[in-house]
RODO-2510 file (C-alpha; in nm, 4 decimals, decimal comma):
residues 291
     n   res          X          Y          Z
     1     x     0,0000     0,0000     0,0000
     2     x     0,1503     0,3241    -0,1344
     3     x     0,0175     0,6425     0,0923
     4     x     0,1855     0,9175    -0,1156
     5     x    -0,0683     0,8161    -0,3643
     6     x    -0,1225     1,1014    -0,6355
     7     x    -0,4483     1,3098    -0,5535
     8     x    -0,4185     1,3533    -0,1832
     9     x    -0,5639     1,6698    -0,0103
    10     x    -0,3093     1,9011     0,0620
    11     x    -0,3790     1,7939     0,4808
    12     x    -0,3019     1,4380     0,4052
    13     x    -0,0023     1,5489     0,2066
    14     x     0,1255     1,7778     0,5000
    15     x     0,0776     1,4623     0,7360
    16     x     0,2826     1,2386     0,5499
    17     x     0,5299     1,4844     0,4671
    18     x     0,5573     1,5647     0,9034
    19     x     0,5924     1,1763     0,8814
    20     x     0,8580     1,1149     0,6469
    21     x     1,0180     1,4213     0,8518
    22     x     1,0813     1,1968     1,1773
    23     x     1,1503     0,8682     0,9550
    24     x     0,8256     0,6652     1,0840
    25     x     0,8181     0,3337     0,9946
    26     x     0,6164     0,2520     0,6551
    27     x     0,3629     0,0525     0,8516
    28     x     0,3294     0,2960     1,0849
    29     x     0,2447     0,5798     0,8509
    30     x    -0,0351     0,3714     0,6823
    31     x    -0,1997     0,2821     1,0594
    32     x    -0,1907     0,7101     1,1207
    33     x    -0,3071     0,7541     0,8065
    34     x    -0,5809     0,4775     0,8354
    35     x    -0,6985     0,6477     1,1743
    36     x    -0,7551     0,9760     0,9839
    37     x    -0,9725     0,8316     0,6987
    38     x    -1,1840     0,6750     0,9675
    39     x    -1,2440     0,9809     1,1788
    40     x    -1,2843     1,1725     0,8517
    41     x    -1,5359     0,8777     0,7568
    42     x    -1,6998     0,9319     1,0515
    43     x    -1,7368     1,3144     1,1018
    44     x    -1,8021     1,3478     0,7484
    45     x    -1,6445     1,6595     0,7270
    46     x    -1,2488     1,7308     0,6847
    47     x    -1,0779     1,6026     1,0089
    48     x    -0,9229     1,9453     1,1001
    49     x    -1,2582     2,0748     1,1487
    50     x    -1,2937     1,8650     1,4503
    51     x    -1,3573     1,9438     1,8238
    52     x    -1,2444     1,8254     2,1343
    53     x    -1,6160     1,7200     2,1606
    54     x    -1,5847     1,5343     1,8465
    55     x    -1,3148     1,3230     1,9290
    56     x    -1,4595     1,1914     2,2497
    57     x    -1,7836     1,1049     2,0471
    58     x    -1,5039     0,9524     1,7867
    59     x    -1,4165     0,7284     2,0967
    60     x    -1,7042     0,6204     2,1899
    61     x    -1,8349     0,5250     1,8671
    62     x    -1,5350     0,2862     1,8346
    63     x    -1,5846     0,1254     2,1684
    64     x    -1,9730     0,1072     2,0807
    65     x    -1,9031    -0,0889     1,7671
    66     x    -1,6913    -0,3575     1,9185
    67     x    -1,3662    -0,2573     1,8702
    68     x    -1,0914    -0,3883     2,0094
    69     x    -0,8948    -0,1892     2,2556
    70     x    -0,5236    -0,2256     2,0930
    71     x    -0,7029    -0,1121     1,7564
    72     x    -0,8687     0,1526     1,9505
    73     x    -0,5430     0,2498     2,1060
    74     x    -0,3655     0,2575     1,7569
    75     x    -0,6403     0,4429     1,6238
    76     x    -0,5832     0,7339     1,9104
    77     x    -0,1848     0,7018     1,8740
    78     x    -0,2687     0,8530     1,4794
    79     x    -0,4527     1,0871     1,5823
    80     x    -0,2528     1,1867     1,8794
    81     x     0,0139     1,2474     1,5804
    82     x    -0,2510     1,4721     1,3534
    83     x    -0,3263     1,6526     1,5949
    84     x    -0,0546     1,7080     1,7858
    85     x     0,2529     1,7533     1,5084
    86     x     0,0418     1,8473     1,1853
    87     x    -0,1788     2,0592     1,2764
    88     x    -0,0174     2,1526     1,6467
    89     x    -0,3306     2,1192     1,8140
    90     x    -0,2818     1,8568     2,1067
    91     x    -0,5263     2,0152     2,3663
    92     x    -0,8184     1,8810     2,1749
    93     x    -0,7309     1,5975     2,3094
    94     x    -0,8219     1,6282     2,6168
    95     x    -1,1135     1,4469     2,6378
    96     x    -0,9683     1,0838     2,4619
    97     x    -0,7596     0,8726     2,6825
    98     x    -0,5681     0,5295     2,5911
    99     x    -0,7808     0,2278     2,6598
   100     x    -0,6588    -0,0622     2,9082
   101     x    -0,5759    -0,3515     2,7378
   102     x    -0,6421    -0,7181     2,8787
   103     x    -0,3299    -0,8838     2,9698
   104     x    -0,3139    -1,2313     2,7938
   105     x    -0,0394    -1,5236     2,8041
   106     x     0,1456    -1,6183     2,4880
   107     x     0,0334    -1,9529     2,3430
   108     x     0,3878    -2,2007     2,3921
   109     x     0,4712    -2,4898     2,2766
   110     x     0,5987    -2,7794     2,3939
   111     x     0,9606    -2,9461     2,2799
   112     x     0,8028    -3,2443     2,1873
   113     x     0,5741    -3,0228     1,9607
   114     x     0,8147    -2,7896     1,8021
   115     x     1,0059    -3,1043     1,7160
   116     x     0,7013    -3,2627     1,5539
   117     x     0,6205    -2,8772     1,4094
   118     x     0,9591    -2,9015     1,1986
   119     x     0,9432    -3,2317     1,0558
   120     x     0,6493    -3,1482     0,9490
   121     x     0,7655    -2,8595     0,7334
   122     x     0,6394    -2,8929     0,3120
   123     x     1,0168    -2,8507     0,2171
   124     x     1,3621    -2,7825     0,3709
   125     x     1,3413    -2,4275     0,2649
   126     x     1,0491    -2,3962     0,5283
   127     x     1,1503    -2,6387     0,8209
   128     x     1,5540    -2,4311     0,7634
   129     x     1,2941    -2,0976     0,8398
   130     x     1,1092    -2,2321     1,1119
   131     x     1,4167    -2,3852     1,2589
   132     x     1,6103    -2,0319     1,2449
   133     x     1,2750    -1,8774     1,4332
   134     x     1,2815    -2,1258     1,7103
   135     x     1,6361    -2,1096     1,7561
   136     x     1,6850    -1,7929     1,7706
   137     x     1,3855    -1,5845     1,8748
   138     x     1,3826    -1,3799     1,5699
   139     x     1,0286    -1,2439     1,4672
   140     x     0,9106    -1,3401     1,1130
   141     x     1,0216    -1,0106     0,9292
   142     x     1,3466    -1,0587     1,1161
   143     x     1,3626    -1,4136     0,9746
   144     x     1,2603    -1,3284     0,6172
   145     x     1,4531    -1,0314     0,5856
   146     x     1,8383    -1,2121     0,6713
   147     x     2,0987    -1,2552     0,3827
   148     x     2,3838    -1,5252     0,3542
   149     x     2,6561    -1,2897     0,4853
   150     x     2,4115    -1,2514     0,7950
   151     x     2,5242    -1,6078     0,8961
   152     x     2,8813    -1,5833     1,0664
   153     x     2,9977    -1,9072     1,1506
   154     x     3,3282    -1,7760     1,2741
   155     x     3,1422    -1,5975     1,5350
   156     x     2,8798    -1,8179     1,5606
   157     x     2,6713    -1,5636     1,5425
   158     x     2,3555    -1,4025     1,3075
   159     x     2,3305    -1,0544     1,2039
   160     x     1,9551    -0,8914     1,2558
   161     x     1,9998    -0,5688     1,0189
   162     x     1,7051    -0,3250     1,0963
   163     x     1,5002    -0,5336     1,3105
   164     x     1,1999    -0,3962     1,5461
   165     x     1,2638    -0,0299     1,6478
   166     x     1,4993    -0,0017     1,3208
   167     x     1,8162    -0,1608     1,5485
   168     x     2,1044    -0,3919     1,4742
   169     x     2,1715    -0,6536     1,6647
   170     x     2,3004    -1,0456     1,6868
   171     x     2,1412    -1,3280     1,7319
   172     x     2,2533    -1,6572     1,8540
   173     x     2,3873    -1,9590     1,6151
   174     x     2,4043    -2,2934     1,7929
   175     x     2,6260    -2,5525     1,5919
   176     x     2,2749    -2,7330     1,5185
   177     x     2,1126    -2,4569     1,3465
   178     x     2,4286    -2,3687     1,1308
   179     x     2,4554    -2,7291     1,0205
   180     x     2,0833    -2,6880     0,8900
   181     x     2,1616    -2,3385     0,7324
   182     x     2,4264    -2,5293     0,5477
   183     x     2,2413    -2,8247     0,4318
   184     x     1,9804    -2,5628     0,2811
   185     x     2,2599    -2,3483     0,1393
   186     x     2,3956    -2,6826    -0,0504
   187     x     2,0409    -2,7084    -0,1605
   188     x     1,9316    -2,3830    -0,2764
   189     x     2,2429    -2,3647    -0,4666
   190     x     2,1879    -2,6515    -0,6049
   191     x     1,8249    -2,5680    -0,7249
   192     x     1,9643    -2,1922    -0,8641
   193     x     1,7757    -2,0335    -0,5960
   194     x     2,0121    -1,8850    -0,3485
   195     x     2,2151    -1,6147    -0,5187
   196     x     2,5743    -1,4567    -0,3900
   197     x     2,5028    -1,2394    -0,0946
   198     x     2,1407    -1,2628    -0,2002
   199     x     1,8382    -1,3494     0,0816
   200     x     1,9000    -1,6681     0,3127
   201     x     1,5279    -1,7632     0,2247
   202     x     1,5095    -1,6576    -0,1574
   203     x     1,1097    -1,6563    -0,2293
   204     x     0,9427    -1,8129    -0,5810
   205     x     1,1560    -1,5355    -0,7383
   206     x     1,5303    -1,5393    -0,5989
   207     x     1,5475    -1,1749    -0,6661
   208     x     1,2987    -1,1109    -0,3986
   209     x     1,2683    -1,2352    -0,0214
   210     x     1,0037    -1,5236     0,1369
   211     x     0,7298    -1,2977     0,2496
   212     x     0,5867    -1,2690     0,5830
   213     x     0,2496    -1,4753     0,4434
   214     x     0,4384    -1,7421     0,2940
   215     x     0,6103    -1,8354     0,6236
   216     x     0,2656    -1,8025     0,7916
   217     x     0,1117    -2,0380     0,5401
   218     x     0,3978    -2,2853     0,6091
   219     x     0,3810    -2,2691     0,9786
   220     x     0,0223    -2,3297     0,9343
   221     x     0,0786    -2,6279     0,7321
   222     x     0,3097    -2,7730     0,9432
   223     x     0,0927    -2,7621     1,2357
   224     x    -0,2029    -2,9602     1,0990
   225     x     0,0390    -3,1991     0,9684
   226     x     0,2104    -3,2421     1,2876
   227     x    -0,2030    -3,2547     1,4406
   228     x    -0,1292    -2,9468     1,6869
   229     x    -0,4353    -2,7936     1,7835
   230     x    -0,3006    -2,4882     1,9803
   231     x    -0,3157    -2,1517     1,8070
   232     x     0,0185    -2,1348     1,6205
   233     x     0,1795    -1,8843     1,4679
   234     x     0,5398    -1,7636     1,3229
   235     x     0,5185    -1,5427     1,7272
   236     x     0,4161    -1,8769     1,8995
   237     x     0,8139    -2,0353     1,8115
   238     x     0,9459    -1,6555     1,9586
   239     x     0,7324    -1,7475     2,2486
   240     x     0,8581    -2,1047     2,2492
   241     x     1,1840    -1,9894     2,2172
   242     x     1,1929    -1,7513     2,5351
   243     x     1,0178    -1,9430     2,7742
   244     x     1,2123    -2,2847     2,7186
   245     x     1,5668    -2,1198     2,7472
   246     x     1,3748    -1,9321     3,0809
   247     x     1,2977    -2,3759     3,1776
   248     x     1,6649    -2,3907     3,0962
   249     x     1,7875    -2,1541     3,3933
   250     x     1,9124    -1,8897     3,1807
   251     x     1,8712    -1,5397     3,2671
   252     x     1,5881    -1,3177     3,1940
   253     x     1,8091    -1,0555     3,1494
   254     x     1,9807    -1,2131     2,8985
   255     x     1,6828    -1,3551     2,7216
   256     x     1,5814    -0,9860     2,7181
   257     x     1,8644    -0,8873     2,4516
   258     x     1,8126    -1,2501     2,2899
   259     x     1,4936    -1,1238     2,2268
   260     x     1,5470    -0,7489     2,1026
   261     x     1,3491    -0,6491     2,3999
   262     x     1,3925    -0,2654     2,5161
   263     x     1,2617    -0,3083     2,8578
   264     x     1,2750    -0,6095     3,0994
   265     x     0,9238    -0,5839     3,1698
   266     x     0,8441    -0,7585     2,8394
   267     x     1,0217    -1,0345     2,8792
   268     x     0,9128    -1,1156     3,2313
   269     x     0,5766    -1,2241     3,0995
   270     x     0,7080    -1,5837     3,0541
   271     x     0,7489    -1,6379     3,3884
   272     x     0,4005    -1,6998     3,3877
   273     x     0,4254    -1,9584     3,0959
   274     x     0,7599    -2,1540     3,2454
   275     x     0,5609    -2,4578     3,3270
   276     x     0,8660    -2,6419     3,4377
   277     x     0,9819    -2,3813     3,7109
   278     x     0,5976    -2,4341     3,8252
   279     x     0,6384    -2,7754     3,8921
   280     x     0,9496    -2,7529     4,0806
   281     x     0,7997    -2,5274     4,3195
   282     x     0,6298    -2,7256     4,6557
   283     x     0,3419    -2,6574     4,7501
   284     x     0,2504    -2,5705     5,1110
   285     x     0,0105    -2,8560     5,0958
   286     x     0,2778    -3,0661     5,0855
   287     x     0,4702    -2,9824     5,3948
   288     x     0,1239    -2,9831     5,6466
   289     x     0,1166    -3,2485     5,8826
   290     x    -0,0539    -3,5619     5,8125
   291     x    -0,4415    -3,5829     5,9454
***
């Protein structure tokens, strides 16, 4: 989706230009821009006509019609930026406020199921993907996005160019994985689809990178092959990843910059899905006196 589409209002064009000013991400441009159309949509007038009035009635017409609070939230975070930056008028929102958001545990599976999850894999492009993901932590754009001079088996180490937040950083490359990376290097040679310093997972067309989709397709696939009937996504072998290395005694702080995570906070929400540190933990029942 292109937002600097030809035939904007002069507003819109002001808004993206105030975006492309403090380097937002692509995605994130679209979602402000999105929020605008909507409130536009809504008042059915041009959004800088708007009151303070307006945009609490904005509000509550999106709780009213179901929905759901981070949406809501991301909604306000646009406008927040409209309001606020473009048109320097942050006091009429006054009246809007951020809305709580229910705090749910991540879906993770177990080793026995991430094991079945990758032999289960169409091809070894895919399973080499899913592998990297589970190994590693890396989010799906993080996975998709690496090249074959990201791999440094010197350092035993893989570089994450741009990843969340627009950062750097490394990522961990256990012997196991880099044996895998080179049995699907051997291949995709092989097959003409891994070019010289081109993408470690080369999509239909080498030229261009897996996407995002594809790898959620294949994840999906490999689950109802492997007969998993939890939720699973490309986020549930991040998940996976964090709180089995948390089973494993390592520490959270270090998970934290496994993970990419800018505050500690974030990753402390596997303690709560560490299901082996739960059962080492006696109960009081257990030390009462007999009856």
């Amino acid at each position: 989706m292109d937002i600097s589409t030809p035939a904007v209002s002069p507003l819109r064009q002001r808004m993206i230009e105030d975006m492309r000013m403090r380097k937002l991400e692509a995605k994130t441009q679209q979602a402000y821009v999105r929020a605008i159309v909507k409130l536009s949509a809504y008042l059915g007038r041009s959004p800088a006509t708007a009151t303070a009035e307006d945009l609490r009635s904005f509000q509550l017409h999106l709780a009213d019609s179901g929905t759901s609070p981070i949406t809501i939230n991301a909604t306000l975070s646009g406008l927040k930026f409209f309001f606020g930056t473009t048109l320097d008028r942050a006091h009429l929102l006054s009246k809007v406020q951020p809305v709580h958001v229910p705090q749910t545990l991540p879906v993770v599976l177990s080793r026995d199921e991430v094991a079945r999850l990758l032999r289960a894999a169409h091809n070894l492009k895919h399973q080499t993907a899913l592998a990297v993901a589970y190994a590693t932590g890396l989010r799906a754009s993080e996975v998709i996005s690496l090249k074959v001079g990201d791999v440094d088996s010197q350092r035993m180490t893989l570089r994450v160019q741009q990843g969340k937040g627009s950062k750097d950083r490394y990522a961990m490359l256990p012997p196991i994985l880099l044996e895998r990376l080179r049995e699907w290097w051997r291949l995709g040679r092989a097959q003409g689809k891994m070019l010289p310093g081109g993408w470690l997972f080369p999509g239909q067309n080498p030229v261009d990178p897996l996407t995002a989709r594809q790898l959620n397709r294949a994840i999906h696939f490999a689950a109802d092959v492997a007969k998993i009937d939890k939720r699973v996504s490309m986020h549930t072998l991040r998940h996976s990843f964090a709180t089995h290395l948390l089973e494993q005694k390592v520490d959270i702080r270090l998970i934290q910059v496994l993970l990419g995570h800018k505050r500690l906070e974030t990753t402390t929400v596997y303690t709560h899905v560490a299901t082996d540190l739960l059962r080492e933990v006696m109960s009081p029942l257990e030390n009462l006196p007999p009856t």
